[in-house]
TORVEXTI-192048 format. One record per residue: residue in three letters; x, y, z of N, C-alpha, C in turn. Coordinates in steps of 0.2 Angstrom, whole numbers, plus 5000, padded with zeros to 4 digits. Layout:
ALAXYZXYZXYZ
...
END
This chain:
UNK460946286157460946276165460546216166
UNK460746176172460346136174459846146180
UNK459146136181458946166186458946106189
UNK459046106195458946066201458246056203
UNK458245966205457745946205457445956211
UNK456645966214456645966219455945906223
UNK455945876228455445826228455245876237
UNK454545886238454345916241454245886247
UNK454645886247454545836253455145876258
UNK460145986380460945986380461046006388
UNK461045936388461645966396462046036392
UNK462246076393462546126389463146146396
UNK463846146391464446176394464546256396
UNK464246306397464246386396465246386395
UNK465346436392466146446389466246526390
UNK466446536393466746616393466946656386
UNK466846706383466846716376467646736375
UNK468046756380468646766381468846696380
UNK468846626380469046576378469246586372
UNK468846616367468846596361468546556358
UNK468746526349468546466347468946416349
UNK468446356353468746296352469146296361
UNK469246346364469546356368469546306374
UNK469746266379469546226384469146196387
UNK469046166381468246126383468246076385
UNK468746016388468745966393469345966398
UNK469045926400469645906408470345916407
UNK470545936411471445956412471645866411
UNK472245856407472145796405472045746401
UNK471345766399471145726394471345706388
UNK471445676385471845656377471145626372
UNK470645646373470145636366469645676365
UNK469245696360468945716358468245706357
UNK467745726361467045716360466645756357
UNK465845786352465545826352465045806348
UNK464545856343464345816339464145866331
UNK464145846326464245866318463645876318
UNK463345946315462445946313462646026311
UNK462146026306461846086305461046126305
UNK460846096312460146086313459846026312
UNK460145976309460045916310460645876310
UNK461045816310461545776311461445756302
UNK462445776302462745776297462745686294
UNK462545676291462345606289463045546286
UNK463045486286463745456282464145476283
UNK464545536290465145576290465445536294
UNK466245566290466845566293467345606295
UNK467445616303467745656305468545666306
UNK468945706302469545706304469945746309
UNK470545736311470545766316471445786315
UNK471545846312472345856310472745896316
UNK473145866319473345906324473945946320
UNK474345986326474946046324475546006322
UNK475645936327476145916324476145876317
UNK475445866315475345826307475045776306
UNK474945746313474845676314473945686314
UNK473645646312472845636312472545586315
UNK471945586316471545506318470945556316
UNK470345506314469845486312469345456317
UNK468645466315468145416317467545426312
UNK467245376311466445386309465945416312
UNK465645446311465145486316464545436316
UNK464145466323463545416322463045456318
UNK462445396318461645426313461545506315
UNK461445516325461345546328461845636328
UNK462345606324462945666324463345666329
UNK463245626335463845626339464445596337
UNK465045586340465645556341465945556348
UNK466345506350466445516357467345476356
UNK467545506363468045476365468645446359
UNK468845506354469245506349469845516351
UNK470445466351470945466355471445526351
UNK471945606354472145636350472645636356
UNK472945566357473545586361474145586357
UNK474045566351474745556347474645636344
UNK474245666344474045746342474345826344
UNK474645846343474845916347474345976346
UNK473946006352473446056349473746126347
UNK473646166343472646166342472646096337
UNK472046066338471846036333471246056329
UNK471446046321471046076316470546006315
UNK469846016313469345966313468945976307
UNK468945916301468445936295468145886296
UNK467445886295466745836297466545836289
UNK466545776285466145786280465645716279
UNK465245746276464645696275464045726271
UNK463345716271462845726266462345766271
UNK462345826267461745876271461345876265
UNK460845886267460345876261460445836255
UNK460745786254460845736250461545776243
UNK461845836249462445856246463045836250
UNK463345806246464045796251464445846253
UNK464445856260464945916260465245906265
UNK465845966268465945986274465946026278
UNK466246036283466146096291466646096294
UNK467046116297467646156298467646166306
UNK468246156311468146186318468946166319
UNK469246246326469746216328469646236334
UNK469946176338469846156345470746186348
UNK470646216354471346216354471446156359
UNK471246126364471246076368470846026368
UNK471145956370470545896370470045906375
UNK469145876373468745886377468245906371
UNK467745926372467045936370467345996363
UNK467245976356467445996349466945996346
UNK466346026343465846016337466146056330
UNK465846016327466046046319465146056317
UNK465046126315464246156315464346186307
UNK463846206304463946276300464146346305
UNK464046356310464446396314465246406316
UNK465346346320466046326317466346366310
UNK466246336307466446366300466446426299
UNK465846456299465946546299466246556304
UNK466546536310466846536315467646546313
UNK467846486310468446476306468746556300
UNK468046526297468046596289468146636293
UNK467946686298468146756298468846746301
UNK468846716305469746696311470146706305
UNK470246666300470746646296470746686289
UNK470046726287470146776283470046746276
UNK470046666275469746646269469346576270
UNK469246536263468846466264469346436271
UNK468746416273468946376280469246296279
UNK468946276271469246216270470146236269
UNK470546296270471146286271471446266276
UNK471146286282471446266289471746186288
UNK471646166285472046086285472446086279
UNK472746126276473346126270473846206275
UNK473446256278473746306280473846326285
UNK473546286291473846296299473246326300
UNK473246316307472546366312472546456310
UNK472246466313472046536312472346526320
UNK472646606324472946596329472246596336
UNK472346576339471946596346471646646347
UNK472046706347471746766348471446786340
UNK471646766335470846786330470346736330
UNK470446686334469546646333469446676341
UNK469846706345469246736350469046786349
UNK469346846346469046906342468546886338
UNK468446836333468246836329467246796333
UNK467546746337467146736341466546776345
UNK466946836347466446886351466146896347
UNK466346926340466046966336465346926334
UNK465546846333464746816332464346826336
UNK464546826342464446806348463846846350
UNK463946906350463846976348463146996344
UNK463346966337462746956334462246926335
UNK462446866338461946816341461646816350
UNK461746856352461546856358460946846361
UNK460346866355459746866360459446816355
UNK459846776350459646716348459746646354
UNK460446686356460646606360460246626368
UNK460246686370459546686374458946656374
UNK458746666368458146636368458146576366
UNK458646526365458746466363458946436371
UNK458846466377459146446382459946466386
UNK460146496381460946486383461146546385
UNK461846536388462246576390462346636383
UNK462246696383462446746378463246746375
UNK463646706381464346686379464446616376
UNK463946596374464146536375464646516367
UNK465246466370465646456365465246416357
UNK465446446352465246386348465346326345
UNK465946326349466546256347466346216353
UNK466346256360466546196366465746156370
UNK465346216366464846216370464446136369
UNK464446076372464346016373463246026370
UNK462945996367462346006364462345926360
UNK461545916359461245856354460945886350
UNK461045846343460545866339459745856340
UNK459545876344458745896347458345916346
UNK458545966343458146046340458146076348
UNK458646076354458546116358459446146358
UNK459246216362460046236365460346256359
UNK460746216359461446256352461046226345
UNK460746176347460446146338460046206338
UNK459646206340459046256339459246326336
UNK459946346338460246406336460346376328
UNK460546326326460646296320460146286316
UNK459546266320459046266316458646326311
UNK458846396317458546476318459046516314
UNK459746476311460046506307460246496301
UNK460346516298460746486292461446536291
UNK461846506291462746546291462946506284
UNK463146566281463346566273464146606277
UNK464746576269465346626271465446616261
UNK465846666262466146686255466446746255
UNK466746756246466946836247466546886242
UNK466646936248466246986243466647056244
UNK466847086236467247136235467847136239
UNK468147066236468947056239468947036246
UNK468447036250468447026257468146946257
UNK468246926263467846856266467346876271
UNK466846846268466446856273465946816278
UNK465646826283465146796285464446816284
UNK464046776282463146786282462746756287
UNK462546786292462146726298461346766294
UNK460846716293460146736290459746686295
UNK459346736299458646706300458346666297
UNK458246606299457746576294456946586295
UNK456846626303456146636303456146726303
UNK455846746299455746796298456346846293
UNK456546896295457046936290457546976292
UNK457846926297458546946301458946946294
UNK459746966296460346966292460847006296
UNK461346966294461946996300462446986294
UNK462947036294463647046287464147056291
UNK464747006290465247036293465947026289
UNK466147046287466947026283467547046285
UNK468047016285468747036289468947096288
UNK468547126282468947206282468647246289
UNK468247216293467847246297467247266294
UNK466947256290466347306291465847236293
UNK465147306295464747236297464047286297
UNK463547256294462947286294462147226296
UNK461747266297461047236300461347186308
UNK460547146307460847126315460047056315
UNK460347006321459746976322459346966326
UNK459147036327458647046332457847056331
UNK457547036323456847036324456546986327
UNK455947016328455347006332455146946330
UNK455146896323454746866321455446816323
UNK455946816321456546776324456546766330
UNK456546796334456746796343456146756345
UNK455446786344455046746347454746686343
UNK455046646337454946596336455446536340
UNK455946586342456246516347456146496351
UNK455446526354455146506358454346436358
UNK454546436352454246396350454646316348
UNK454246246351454646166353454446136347
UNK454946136343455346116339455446016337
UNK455446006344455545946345455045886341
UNK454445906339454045846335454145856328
UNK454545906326454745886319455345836317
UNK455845836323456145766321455645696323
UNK455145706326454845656326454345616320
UNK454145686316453745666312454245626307
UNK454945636306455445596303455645536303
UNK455545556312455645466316455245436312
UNK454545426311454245386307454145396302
UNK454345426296454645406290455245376289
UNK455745376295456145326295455845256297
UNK455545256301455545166302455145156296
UNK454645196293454445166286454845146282
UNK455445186280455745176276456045106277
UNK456245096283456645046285456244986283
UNK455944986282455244906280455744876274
UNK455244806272455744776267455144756263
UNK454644806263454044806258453844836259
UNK453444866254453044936253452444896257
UNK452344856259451644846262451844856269
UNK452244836270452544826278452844906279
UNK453044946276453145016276452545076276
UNK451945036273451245076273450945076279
UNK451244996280450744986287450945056294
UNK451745036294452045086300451645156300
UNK451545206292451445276292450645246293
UNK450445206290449745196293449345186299
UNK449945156303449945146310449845226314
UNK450345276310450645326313449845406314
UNK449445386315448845406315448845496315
UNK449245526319449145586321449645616316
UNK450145586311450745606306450645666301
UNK450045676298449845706292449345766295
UNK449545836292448945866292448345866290
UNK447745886292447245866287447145896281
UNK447545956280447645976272448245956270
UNK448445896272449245866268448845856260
UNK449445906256449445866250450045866248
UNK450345846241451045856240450745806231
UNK451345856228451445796221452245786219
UNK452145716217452845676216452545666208
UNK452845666204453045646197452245626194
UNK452145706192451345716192450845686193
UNK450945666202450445606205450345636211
UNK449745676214449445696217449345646223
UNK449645666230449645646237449245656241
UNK448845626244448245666250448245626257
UNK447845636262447845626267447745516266
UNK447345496260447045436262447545396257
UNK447945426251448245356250448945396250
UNK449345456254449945456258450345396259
UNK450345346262450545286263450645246256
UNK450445226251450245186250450845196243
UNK450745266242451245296236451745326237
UNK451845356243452645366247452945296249
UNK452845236251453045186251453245156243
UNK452745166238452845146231453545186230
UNK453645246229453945286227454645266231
UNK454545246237455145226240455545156235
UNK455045096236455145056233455445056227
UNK455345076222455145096215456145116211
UNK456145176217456845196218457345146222
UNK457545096225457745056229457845086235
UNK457545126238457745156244457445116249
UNK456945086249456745036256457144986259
UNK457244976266457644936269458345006270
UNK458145056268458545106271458145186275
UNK458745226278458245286281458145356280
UNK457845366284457645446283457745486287
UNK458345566287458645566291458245626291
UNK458545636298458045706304458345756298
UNK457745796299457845856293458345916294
UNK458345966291458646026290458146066290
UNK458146116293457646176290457746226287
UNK457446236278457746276275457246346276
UNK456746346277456446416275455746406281
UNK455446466283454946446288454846526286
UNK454046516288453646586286453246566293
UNK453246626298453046646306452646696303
UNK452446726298452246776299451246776301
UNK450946706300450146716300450446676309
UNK449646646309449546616317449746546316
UNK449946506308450046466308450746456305
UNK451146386309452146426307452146356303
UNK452246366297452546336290453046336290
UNK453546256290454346246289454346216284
UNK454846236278454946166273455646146276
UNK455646086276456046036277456646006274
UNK457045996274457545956270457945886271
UNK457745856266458145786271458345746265
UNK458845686269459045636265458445566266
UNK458345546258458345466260458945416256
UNK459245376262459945336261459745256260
UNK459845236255459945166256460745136253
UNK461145146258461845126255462045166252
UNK462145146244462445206240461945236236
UNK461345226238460845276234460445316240
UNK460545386236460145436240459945466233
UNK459045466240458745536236458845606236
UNK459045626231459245706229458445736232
UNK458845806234458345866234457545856238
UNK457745796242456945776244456845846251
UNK456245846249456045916255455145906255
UNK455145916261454145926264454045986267
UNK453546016267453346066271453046026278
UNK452946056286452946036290452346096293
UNK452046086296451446126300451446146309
UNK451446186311451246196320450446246317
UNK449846216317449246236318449246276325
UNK448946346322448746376328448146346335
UNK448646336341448246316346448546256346
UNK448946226343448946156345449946146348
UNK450146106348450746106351451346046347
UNK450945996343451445956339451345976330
UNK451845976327451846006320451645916317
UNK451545936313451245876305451445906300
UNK451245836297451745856290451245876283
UNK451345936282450845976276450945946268
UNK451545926269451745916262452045976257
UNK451546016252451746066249451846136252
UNK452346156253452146216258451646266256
UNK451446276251451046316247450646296242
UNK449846326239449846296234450246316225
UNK450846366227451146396222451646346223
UNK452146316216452646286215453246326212
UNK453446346216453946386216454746376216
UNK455246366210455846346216456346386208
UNK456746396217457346446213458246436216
UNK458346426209458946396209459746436207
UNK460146416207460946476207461446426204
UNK461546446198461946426194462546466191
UNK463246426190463746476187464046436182
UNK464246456176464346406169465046446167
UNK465446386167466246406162466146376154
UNK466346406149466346366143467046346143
UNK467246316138467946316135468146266131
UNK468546276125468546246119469246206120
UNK468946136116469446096117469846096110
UNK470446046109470846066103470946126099
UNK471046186104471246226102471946266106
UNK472446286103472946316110472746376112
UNK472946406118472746456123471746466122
UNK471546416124470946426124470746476130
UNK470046516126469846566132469146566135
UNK469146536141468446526143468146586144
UNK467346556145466746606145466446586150
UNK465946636154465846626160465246676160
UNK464446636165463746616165463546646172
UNK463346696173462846676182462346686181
UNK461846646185461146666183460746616189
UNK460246686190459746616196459246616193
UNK459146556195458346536190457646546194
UNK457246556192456446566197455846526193
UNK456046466193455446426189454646436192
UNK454246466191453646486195453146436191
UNK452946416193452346346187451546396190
UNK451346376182450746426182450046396184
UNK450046336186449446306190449646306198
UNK448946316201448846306209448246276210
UNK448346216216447746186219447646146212
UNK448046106208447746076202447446126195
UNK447546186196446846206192447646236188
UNK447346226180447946246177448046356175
UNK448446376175448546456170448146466176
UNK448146486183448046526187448546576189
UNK449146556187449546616187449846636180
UNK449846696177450046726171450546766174
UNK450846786176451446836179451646836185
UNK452246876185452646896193453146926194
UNK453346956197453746996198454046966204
UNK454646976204455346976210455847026213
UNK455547026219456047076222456447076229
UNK457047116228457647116233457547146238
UNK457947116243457647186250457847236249
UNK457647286252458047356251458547356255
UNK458947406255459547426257459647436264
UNK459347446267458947466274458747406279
UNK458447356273458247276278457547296280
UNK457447356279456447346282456047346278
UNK456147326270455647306265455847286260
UNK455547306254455747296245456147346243
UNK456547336239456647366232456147396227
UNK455947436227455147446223455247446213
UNK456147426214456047416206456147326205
UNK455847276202455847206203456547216199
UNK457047146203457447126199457447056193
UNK456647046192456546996187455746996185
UNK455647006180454846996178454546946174
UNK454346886175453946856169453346846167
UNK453146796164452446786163452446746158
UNK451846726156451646666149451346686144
UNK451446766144451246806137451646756130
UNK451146746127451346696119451846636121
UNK451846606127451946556129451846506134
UNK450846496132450646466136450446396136
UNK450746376129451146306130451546256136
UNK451846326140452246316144451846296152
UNK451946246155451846256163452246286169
UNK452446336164452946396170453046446166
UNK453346516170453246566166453946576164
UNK453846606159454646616156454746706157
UNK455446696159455946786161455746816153
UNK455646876155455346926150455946926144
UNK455746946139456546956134456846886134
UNK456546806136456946766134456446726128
UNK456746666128456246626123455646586127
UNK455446546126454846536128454946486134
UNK454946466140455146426144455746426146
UNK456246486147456846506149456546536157
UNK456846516163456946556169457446576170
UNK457946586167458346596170458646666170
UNK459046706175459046786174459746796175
UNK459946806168460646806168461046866171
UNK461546856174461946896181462346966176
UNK462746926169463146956167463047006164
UNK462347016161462247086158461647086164
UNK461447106168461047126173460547186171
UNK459947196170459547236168459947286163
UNK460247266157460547276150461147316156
UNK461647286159462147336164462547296161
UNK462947286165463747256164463747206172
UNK464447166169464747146175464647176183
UNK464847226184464747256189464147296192
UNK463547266186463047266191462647216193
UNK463047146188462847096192463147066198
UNK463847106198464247106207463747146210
UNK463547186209463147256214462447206218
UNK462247146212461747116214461847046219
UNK462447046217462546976221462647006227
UNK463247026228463347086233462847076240
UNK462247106237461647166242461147086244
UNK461547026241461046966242461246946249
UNK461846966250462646956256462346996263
UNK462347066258462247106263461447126265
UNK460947106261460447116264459947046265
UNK460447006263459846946264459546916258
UNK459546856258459446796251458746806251
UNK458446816254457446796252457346836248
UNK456946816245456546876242456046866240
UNK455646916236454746916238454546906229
UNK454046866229453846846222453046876224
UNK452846926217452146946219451846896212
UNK451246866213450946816208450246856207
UNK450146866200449746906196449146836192
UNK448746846189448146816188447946856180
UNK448446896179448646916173449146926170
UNK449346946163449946956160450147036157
UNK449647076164449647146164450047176171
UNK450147106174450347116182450047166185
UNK449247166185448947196185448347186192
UNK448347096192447847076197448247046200
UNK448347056209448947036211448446966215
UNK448746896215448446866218448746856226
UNK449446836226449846856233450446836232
UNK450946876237451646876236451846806241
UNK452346766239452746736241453446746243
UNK453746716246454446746249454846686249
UNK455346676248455646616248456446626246
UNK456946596246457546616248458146596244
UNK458746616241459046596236459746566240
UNK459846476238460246486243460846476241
UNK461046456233461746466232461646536229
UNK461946586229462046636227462746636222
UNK462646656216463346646212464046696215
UNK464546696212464946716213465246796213
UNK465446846211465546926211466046866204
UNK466246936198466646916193467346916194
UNK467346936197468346926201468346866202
UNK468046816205468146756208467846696200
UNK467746716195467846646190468246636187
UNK468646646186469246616184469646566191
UNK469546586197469846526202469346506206
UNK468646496204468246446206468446386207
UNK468246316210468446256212467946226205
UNK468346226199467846196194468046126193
UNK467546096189467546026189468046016180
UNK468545996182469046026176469145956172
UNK469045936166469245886162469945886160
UNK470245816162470945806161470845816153
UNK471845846152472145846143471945776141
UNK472045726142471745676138471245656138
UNK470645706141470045676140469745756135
UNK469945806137470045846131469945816125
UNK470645786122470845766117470445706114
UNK470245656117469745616117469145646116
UNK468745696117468145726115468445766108
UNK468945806107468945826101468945796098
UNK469345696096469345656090468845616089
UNK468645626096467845576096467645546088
UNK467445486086466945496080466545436080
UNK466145396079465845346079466245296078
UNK466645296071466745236068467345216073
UNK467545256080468045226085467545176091
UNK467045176089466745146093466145166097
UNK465745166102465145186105465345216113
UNK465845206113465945236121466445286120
UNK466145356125466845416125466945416134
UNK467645376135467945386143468245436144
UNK468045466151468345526153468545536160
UNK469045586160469345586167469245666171
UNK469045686178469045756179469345756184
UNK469645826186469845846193469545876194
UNK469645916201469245946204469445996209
UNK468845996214469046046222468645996226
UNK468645976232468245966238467746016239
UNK467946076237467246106239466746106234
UNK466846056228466146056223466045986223
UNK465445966224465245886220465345876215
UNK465445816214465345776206464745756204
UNK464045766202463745746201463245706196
UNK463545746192463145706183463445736179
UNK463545706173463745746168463345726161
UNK463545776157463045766147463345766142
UNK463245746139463645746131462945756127
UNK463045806121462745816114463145816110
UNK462945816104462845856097462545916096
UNK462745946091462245996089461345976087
UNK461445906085460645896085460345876093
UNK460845846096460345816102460545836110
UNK460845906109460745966115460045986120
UNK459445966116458945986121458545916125
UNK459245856121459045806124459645756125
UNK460345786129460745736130460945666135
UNK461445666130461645576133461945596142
UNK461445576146461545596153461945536156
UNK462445536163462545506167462645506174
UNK462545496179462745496186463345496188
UNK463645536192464445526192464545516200
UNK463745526204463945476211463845526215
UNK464045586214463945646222464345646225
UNK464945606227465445576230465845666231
UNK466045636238466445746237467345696235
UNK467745746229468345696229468645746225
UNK469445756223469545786217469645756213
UNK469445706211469645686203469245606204
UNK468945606196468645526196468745516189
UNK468345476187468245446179467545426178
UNK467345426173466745396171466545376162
UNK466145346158466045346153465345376150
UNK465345386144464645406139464445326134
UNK463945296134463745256129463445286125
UNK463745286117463545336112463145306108
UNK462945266107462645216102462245266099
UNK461845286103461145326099461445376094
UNK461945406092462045476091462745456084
UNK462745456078463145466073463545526073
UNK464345526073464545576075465245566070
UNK465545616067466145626065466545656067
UNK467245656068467745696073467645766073
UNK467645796065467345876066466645896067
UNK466145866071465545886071465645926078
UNK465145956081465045986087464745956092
UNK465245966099465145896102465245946110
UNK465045926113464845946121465045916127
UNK465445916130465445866135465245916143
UNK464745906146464745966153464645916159
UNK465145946164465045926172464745976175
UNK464345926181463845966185463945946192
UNK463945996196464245996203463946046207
UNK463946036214463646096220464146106224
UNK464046156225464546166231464046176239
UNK464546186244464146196249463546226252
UNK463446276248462846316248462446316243
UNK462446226240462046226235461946266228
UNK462546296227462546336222462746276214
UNK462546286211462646236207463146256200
UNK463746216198464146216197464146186188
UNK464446226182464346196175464846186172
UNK465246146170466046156165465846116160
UNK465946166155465546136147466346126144
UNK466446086141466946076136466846056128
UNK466946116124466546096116467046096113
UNK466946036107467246016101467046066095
UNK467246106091467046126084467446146081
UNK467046186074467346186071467346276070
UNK468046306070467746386071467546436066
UNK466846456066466546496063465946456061
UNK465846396065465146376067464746386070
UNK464146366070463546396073463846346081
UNK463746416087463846406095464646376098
UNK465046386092465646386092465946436095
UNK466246426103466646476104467246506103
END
């Protein structure tokens, strides 16, 4: 498994919910489309399409801001289907919406679940399979609608309000704000599609799937009245990490954060590539680290918000955001973000905690090349790299336990679903999952607590229906004995249910490039080319090649992040002597929309070799 890497860092329209999705949202008349692309913050590098019923399409580029205006759809017959794609967290992806008439159109993560429940599966099909009808995105409508009602109260809005038509800026106010307060996941679970709206403040969860069923709701206390808290100076503290960025020197880019006086909390810390960040040389190494990477002379786009903890006096965001410069972007960059009790504008903390915590969701396909009717194997497992120092000081934490909500939504599970610790492996700066080898996080799905398949459906399942977070207790021994305090933090690709591996969207190597890694051998030369298809709903990211000798350290490459079905790329082998029957590895790595990260191993050997499948 790969872990991902992470750097810590409205005029409003009111719509009647009888409209429906997408329903009437401009002037009788009008022939184009206006609105704006975000997910709480504005969907970055995107391009919007716009597929009408008679076939015909037009396009626009969206702005920095997320909006789009005045997109001519007079050659168009409605409803019109809309897919917005670009870079959300430095992942390429996209968002889904049908409008049935021209005027005000948004494509949101909303939208989307909007679509998924209407149409009863991935919403990326409405542009190969037709709309969902009118009467199931307004049924389907109310239903969110419904759930959300005293979120978009307390966001200011109408409890109807449309979520296609309703006209909003990416501001953090009105409908952004409901973007910000939500995170909306869609997939299937036990044969159904479903939707997941999840609080991001506090321990809301809402479930609904086209079979009808639908459980919890998003009416906590810690949710509702954190919407009443302004939002607004977080896209600011980014504003000025943008113009930083934008410098055409690391001097000239220190000077701007240095100018920025009030930008930093007084406990900002944060560490970058084992290099310790403080309030006084902040500037001086985030502009290096800009530099270094070529990212200066480019920006820094208003964040996302992934996870927020309201529960003390003071409200902790960790943040998520791209740095773009052309065609390089920073992966996985995230800050923690501050509102001190008593004061009114948020700063930027840096580390959200002094625990370094990060958990990740992986699903792995094997499958053997030069062989006929090959049978692939198949991987799920989420990872919880917990690092054993806090505050600098090292082996403060020696264990932890991890646990699921309960069934109910009002607390824990009281049996953890993962335990580890650094018993006889304190060599390590993290702790490793009980029962593995030393240095291993990862908790594999498919035999689930010594179960089976189906109780690692049973687990993915209850992450759907009771909510992704989950709570890490951190112990000060490897008796899980002295607890020092739990953490909470949230899983955000969650793998698949085992019905759905074999017609996942895997990143699949073409028969000739198969066959090219099965003759592979040295004396043909130092380069192995390769060719992949794919799905649009996975990235391409990087891929690796070994041998049996150099697996725990292979030949890597970047494959761009681009969302596409198919590419090419090459391995320079020089380092590595190889003959055609040795054991040889080729694996693609990709995320899907929900961050879930994606593995297709392709192995050469020989059968009845060691690791030979």
């Amino acid at each position: 498994m790969k872990a991902q890497a992470a750097w810590f860092w409205l005029g409003c329209c009111f719509m009647l919910a009888s409209c429906g999705g997408g329903s009437g949202g401009g002037s009788s008349g009008s022939s184009s489309l206006s609105g704006t692309v975000a997910v709480g913050a504005p969907m970055q590098n995107a391009t919007l399409t716009v597929l009408g019923a008679n076939g015909q399409t037009a396009s626009v580029s969206v702005n920095s801001d997320g909006s789009y205006s005045n997109l001519d759809v007079s050659a168009l017959t409605a409803p019109f289907r809309l897919q917005a794609c670009g870079l959300v967290n430095a992942v390429y992806t996209c968002h889904y919406a049908v409008a049935q008439s021209a005027g005000t159109a948004n494509v949101t993560s909303l939208t989307t679940a909007l679509v998924t429940l209407a149409s009863g599966s991935d919403a990326a099909n409405i542009m190969t399979a037709g709309a969902p009808s009118a009467s199931a995105l307004s049924s389907s409508q109310q239903t969110l609608q419904g759930a959300l009602s005293q979120v978009l109260a307390a966001s200011g809005l109408n409890s109807g309000a449309d979520l296609t038509t309703t006209a909003f800026s990416a501001n953090r106010t009105g409908m952004d704000k409901v973007l910000d307060a939500i995170a909306a996941n869609t997939g299937t679970n036990n044969g159904h599609t479903f939707v997941q709206l999840e609080g991001r403040f506090g321990s809301s969860n809402f479930y609904v799937d086209n079979s009808g069923s639908q459980s919890g709701s998003l009416s906590d206390s810690t949710l509702i009245n954190g919407l009443s808290l302004d939002l607004t100076s977080i896209s600011q503290i980014f504003s000025a990490l943008n113009s930083a960025a934008g410098s055409s020197s690391a001097s000239a880019c220190a000077a701007v954060l240095n100018n920025n006086v009030g930008l930093l909390d007084p406990q900002f810390t944060l560490s970058i590539n084992q290099q310790t960040l403080n309030t006084s040389n902040f500037a001086s190494q985030i502009c290096g680290f800009l530099s270094q990477g070529g990212l200066l002379g480019g920006s820094v786009a208003n964040p996302t918000l992934r996870d927020c903890d309201f529960s003390g006096s003071d409200k902790i965001c960790t943040a998520g955001f791209d740095v773009i410069n052309g065609s390089t972007v920073q992966e996985g960059a995230e800050m923690a973000v501050v509102l001190r009790n008593g004061t009114t504008a948020w700063k930027l903390l840096g580390q959200a905690s002094p625990y370094e915590i990060h958990v990740n969701a992986n699903v792995q396909r094997t499958l053997r090349v030069g062989v006929s009717n090959p049978q692939p194997s198949y991987y799920r497992a989420i990872s919880f790299e917990i690092h054993t120092s806090a505050n600098g000081v090292s082996n403060v934490i020696q264990s932890a336990k991890v646990y699921q909500r309960n069934a109910t939504g009002t607390g824990w599970d009281s049996t953890p679903i993962a335990t580890l610790s650094n018993a006889g492996c304190t060599s390590q700066s993290w702790l490793t999952m009980q029962g593995s080898s030393c240095g291993s996080t990862w908790l594999g799905l498919d035999g689930f607590n010594n179960g089976n398949l189906a109780s690692g459906d049973a687990l993915i399942s209850a992450f759907f229906q009771r909510g992704r977070q989950v709570k890490i207790d951190l112990y000060s021994d490897n008796a899980f004995g002295s607890l020092i305090t739990s953490v909470f933090t949230r899983v955000d690709g969650v793998p698949p249910q085992s019905s759905q591996l074999a017609t996942l969207p895997w990143l699949t190597l073409d028969s000739a490039s198969q066959s090219a890694l099965a003759n592979y051998a040295s004396a043909q030369g130092n380069t192995l080319s390769f060719s992949w298809t794919g799905d649009n709903a996975v990235v391409p990211h990087d891929a690796s090649f070994c041998n049996s000798g150099s697996c725990n350290n292979p030949v890597h490459i970047d494959l761009g992040g681009k969302l596409g079905s198919a590419g090419s790329a090459s391995f320079n082998l020089s380092s590595l002597t190889l003959a055609a029957s040795d054991y040889k590895m080729l694996a693609l790595y990709g995320r899907d929309r929900s961050n879930l990260g994606f593995e297709s191993n392709y192995v050469s050997c020989v059968s009845g070799s060691n690791n030979c499948p």
